[in-house]
NUGUSE-786129 format. One line per field, with one value per atom (N, C-alpha, C, O): atom name; x, y, z. Coordinates in steps of 0.02 Angstrom, whole numbers, padded with zeros to 5 digits. Layout:
BEGIN
torvex <- CA; ...;
x <- X; ...;
y <- Y; ...;
z <- Z; ...;
***
This chain:
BEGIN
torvex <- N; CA; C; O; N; CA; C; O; N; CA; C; O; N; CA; C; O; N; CA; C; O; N; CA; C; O; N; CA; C; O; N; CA; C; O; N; CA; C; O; N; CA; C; O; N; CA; C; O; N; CA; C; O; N; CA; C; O; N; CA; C; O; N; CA; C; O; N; CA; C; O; N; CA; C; O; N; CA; C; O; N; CA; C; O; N; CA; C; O; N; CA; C; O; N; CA; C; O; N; CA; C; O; N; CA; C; O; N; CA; C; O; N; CA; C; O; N; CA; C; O; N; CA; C; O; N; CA; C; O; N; CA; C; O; N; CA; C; O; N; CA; C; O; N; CA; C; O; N; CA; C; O; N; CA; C; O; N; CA; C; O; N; CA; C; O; N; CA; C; O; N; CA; C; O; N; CA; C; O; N; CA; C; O; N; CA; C; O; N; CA; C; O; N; CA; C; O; N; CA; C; O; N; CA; C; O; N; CA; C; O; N; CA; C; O; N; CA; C; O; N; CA; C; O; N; CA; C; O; N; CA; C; O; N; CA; C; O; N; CA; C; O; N; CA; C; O; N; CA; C; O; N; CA; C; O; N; CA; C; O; N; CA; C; O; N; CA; C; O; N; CA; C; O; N; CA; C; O; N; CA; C; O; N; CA; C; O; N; CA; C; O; N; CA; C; O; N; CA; C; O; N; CA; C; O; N; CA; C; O; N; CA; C; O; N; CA; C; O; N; CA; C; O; N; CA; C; O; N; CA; C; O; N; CA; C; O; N; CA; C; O; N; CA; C; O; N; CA; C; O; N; CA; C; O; N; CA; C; O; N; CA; C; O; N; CA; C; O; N; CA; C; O; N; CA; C; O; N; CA; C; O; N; CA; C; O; N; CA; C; O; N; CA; C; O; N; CA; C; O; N; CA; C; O; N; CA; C; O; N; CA; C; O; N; CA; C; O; N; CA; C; O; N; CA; C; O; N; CA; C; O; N; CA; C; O; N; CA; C; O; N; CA; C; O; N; CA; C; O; N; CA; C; O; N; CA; C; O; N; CA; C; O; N; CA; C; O; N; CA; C; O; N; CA; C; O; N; CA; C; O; N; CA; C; O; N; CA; C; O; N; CA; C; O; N; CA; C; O; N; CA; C; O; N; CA; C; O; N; CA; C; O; N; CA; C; O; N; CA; C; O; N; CA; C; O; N; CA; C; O; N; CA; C; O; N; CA; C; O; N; CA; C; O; N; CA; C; O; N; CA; C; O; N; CA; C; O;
x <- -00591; -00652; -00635; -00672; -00582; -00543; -00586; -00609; -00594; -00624; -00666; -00697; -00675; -00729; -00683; -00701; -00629; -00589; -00624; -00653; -00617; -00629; -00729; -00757; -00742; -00850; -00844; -00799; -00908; -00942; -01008; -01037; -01018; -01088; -01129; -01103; -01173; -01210; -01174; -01210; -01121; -01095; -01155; -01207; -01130; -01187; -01131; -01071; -01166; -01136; -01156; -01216; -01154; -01182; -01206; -01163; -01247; -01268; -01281; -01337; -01237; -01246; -01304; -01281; -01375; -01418; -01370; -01328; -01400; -01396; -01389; -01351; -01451; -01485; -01436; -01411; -01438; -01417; -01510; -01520; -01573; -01612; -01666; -01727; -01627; -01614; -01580; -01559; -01574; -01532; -01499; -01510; -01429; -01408; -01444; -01483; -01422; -01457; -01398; -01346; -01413; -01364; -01392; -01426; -01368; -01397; -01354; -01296; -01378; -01337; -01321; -01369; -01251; -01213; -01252; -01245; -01287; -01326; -01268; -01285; -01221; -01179; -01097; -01095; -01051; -00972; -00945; -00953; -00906; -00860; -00793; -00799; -00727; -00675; -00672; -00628; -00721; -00706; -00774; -00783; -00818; -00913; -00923; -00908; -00967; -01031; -01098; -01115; -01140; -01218; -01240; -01233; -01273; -01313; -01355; -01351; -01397; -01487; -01509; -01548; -01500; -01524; -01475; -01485; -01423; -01358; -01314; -01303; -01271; -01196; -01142; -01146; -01085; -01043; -00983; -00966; -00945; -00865; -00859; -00891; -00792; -00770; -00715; -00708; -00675; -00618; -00643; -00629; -00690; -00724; -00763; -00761; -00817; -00885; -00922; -00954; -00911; -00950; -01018; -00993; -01073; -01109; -01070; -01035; -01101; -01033; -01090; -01073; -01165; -01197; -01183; -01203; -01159; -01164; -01097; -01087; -01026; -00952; -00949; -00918; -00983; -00974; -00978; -00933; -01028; -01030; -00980; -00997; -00891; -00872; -00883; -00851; -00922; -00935; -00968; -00973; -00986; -01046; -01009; -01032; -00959; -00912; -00932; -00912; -00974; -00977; -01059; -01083; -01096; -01152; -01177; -01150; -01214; -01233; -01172; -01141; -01136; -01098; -01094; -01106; -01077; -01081; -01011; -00962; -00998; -00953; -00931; -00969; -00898; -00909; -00904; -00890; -00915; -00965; -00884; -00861; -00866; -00817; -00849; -00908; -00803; -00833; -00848; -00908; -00813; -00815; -00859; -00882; -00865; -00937; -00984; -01029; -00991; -01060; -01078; -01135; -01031; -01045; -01064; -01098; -01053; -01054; -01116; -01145; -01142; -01207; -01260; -01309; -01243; -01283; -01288; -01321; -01266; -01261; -01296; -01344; -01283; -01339; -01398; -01442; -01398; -01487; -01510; -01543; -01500; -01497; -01541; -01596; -01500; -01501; -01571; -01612; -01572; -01627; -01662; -01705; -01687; -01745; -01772; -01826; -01708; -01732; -01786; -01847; -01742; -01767; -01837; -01879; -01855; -01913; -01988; -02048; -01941; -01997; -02005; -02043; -01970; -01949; -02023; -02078; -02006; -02060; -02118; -02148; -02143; -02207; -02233; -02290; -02207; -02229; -02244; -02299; -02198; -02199; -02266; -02311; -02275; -02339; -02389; -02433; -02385; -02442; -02482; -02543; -02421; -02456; -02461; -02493; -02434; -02436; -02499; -02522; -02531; -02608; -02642; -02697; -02620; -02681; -02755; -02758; -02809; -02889; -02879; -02888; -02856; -02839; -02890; -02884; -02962; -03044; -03057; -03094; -03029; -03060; -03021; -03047; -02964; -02925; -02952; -02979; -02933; -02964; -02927; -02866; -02966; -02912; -02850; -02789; -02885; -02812; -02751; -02691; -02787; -02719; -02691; -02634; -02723; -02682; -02646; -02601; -02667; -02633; -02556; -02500; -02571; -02518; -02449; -02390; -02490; -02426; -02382; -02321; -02450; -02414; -02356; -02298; -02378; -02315; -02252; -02199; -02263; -02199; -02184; -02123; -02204; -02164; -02135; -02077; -02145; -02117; -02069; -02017; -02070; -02016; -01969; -01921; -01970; -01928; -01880; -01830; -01925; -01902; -01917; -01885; -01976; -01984; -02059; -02098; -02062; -02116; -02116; -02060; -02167; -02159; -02181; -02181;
y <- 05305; 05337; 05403; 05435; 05417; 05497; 05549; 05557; 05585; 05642; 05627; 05675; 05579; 05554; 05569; 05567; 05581; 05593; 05674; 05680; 05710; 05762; 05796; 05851; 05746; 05757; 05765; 05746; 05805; 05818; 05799; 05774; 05815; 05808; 05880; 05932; 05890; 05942; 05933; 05946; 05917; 05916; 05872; 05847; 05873; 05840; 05793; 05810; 05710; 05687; 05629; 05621; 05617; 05576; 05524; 05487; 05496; 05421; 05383; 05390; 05334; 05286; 05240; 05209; 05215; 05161; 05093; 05097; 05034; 04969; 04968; 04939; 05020; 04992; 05060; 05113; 05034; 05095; 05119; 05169; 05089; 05102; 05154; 05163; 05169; 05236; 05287; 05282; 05324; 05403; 05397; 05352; 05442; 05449; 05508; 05549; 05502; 05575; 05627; 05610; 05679; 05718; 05725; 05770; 05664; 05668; 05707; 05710; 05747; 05765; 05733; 05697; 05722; 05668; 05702; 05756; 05654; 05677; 05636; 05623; 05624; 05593; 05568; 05536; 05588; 05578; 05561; 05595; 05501; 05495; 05465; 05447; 05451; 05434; 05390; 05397; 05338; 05282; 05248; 05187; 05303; 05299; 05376; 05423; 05363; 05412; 05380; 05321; 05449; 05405; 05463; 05522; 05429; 05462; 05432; 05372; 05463; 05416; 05378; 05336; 05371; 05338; 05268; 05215; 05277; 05206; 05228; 05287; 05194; 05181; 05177; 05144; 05229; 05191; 05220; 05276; 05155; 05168; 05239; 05270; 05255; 05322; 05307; 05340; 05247; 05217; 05244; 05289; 05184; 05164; 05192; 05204; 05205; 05255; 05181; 05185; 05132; 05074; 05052; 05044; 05044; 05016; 04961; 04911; 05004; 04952; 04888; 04843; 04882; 04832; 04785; 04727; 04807; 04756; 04741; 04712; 04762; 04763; 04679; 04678; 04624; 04576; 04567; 04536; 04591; 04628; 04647; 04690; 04603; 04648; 04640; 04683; 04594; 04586; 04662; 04672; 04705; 04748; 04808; 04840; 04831; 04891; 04942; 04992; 04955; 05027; 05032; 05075; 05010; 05027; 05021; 04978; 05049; 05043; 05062; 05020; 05151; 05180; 05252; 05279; 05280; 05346; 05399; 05373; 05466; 05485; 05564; 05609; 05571; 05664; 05690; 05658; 05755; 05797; 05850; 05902; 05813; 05850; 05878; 05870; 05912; 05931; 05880; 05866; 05847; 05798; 05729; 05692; 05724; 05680; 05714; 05686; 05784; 05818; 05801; 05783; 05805; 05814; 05727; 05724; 05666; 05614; 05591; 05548; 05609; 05617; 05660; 05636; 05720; 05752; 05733; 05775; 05685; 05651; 05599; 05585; 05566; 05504; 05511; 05487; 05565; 05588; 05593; 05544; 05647; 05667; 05586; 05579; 05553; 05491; 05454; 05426; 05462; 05428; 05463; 05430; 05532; 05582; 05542; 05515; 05553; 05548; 05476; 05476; 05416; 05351; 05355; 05320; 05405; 05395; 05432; 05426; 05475; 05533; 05461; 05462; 05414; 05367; 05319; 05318; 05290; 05234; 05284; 05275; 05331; 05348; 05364; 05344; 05392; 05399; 05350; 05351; 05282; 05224; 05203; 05207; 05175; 05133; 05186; 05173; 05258; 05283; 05267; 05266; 05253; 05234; 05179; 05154; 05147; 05048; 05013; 04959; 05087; 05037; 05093; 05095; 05154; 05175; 05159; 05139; 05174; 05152; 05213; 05273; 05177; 05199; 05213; 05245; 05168; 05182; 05249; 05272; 05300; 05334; 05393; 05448; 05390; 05456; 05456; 05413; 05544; 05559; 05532; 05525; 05518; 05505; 05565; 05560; 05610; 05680; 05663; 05661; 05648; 05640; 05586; 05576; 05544; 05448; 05457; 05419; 05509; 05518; 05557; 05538; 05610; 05642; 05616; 05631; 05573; 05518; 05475; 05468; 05439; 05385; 05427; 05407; 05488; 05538; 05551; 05553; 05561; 05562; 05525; 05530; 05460; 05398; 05378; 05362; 05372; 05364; 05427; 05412; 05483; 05528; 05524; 05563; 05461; 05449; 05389; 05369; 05360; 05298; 05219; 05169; 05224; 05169; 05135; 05113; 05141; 05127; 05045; 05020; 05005; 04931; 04897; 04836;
z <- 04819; 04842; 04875; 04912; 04860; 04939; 04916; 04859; 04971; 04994; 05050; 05072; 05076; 05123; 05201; 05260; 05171; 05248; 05274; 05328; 05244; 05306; 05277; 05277; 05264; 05280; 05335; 05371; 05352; 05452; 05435; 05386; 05480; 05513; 05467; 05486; 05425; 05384; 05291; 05243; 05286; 05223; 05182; 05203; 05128; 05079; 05048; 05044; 05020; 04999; 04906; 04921; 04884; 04836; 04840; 04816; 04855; 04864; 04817; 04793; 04787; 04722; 04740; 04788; 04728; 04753; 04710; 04665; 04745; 04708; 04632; 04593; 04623; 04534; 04486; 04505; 04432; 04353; 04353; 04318; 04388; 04378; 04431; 04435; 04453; 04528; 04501; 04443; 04524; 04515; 04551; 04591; 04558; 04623; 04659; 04636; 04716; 04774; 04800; 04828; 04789; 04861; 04934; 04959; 04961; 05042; 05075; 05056; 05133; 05180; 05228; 05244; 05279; 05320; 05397; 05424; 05413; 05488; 05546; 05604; 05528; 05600; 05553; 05501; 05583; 05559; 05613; 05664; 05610; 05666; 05644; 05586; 05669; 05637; 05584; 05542; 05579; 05524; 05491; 05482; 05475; 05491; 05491; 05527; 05415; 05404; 05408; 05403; 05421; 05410; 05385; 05401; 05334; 05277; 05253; 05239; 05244; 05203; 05255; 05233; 05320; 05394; 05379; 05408; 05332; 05330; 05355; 05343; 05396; 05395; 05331; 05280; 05357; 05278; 05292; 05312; 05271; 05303; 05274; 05232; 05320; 05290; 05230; 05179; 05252; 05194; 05118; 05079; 05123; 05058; 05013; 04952; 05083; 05070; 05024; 04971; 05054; 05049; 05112; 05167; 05112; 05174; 05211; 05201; 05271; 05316; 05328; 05367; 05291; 05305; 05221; 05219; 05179; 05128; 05112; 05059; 05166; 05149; 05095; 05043; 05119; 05098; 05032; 05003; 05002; 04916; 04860; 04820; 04854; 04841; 04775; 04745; 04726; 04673; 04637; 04576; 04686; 04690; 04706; 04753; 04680; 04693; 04667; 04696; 04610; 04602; 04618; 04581; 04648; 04687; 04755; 04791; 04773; 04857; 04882; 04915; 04869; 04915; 04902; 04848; 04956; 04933; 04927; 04952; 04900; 04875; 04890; 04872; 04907; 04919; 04866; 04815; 04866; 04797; 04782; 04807; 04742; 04696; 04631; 04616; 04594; 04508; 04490; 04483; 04480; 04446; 04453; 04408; 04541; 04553; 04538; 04506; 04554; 04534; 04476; 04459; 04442; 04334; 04321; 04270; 04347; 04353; 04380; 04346; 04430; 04454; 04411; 04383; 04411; 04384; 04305; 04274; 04270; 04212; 04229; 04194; 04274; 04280; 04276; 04239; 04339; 04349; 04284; 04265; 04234; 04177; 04129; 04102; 04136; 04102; 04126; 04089; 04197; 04227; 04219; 04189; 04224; 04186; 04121; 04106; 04088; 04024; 04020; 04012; 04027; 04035; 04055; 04027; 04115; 04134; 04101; 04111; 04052; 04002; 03943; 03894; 03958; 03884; 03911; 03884; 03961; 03976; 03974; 03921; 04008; 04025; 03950; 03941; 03901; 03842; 03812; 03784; 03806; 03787; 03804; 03762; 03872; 03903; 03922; 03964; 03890; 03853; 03794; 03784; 03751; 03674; 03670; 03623; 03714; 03724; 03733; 03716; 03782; 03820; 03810; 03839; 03768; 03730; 03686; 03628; 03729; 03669; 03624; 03636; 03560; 03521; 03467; 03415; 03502; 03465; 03468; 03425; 03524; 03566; 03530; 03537; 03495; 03468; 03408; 03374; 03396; 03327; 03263; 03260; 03218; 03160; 03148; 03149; 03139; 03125; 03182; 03169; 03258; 03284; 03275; 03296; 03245; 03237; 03171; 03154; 03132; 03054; 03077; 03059; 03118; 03139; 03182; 03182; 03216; 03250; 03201; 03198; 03151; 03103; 03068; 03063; 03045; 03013; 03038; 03007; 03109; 03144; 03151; 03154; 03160; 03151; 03090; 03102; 03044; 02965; 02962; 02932; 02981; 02999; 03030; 03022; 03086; 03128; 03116; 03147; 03039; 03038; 03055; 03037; 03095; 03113; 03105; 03147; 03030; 03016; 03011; 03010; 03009; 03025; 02932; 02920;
***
């Protein structure tokens, strides 16, 4: 987890949540002290950069901790987010056309969808 040794107090850091179904965040560290950051209003070792409230978790190692902002966490994060964007342009379109009144659209645009779908392949 290194780099967590020399964070202060204003640095910014990565915060992994629990879920693959979260983003990560760049929080900034509002309190540093020898062996303890706090960030996002949590505690979190400085060792680990694990919550010093869920240490018992260790089944649960690559979530619920946070990380200092190297290239390479940035590009890692900023890939996730990326991912979770996307996911979320995925559902809202989805359980648009899911629970669409589909009485209520014009034929030209229901002809035009069916096309792009048989274009896409996934005609039933």
């Amino acid at each position: 987890m290194g780099g967590l040794e020399n964070v202060q107090k204003g640095d910014t850091v990565i915060y992994w949540p629990y879920s693959q179904f979260e983003p990560p965040e760049f929080v900034p560290v509002e309190h540093a002290t020898k062996t303890m950051i706090v960030a996002k209003g949590q505690r979190w070792q400085r060792k680990t950069g694990w919550s010093v409230a869920h240490t018992a978790r260790v089944w649960w190692p690559t979530f619920l901790r946070i990380e200092a902002v190297t290239e390479e966490s940035r590009h890692k994060a900023g890939t996730a987010i990326e991912a979770y964007v996307e996911r979320q342009r995925r559902r809202d379109a989805e359980r648009t056309i899911r629970y669409a009144r589909l009485e209520l659209v014009p034929v030209e645009t229901l002809e035009s969808v069916a096309t792009l779908l048989r274009e896409a392949g996934v005609e039933a």
